[in-house]
N, C-alpha and C positions, 0 to 999 in steps of 0.2 A: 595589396591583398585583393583578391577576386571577391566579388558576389558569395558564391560559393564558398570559400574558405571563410567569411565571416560570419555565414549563416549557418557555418558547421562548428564554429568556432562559440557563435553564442547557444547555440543548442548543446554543447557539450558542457559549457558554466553553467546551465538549467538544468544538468540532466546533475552536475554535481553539487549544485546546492539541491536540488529535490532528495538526491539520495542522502546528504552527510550532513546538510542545515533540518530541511523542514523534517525528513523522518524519525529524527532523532528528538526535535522540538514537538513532535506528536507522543512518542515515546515518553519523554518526560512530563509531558501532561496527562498522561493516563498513569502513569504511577503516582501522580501525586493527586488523581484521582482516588486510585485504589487506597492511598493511603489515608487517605480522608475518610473512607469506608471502612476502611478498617478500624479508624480509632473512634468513630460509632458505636462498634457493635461493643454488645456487653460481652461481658468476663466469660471464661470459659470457654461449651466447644464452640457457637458464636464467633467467638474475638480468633481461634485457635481455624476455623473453617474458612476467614476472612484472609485471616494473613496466607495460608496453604494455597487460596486461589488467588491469591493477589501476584506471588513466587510462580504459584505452577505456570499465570498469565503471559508473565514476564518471561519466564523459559521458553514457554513455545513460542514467544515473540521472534527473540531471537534465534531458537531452529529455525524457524520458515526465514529470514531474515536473511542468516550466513546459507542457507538452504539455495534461496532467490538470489542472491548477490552474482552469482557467475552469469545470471541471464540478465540482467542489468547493461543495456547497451545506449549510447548515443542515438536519438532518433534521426533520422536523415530522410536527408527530401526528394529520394529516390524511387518512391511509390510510384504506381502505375496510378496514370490518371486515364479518369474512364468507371462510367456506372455499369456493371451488371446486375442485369436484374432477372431475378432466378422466381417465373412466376409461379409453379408447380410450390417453390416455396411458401410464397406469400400466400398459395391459395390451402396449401395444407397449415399453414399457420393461421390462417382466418376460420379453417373450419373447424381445427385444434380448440381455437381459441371461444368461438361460439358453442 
């Protein structure tokens, strides 16, 4: 194996444990976040307005999710190396900014 095919090769095992170990292990920490939240609040609309946002969370979790998924690629080390430096940028960004 080349340089190249092993550094394509561990960035692809990175790029799928980020997507299918740790995002999913964020996911279930925040539901059992919500869930903790939810058995908090008191009875009623409380308990009934916790659970609603805990579900609706979770839904648009995963739209954006399967939404994002197609643009989901292997990073690769085929960038352009080289700074440009855009100064009109940096001078309307500093005057923006002050």
């Amino acid at each position: 194996m080349t340089l190249d095919e092993i550094s394509a090769l561990t960035l692809e095992i990175v790029t799928i444990g980020v997507q299918w170990v740790l995002v999913p292990l964020i996911l279930a920490g925040v539901v059992v976040l919500a869930r903790s939240l939810v058995a908090r609040a008191e009875e009623g609309e409380p308990l009934t307005s916790a659970r609603a946002g805990g579900w609706a969370g979770l839904l648009l979790f995963f739209l954006y999710f399967v939404h994002s998924l197609p643009e989901f690629r292997v990073p690769g080390l085929d960038a352009e190396t080289g700074m440009v430096l855009h100064v009109w940028g940096i001078a309307f960004g500093a005057a923006l900014g002050f």
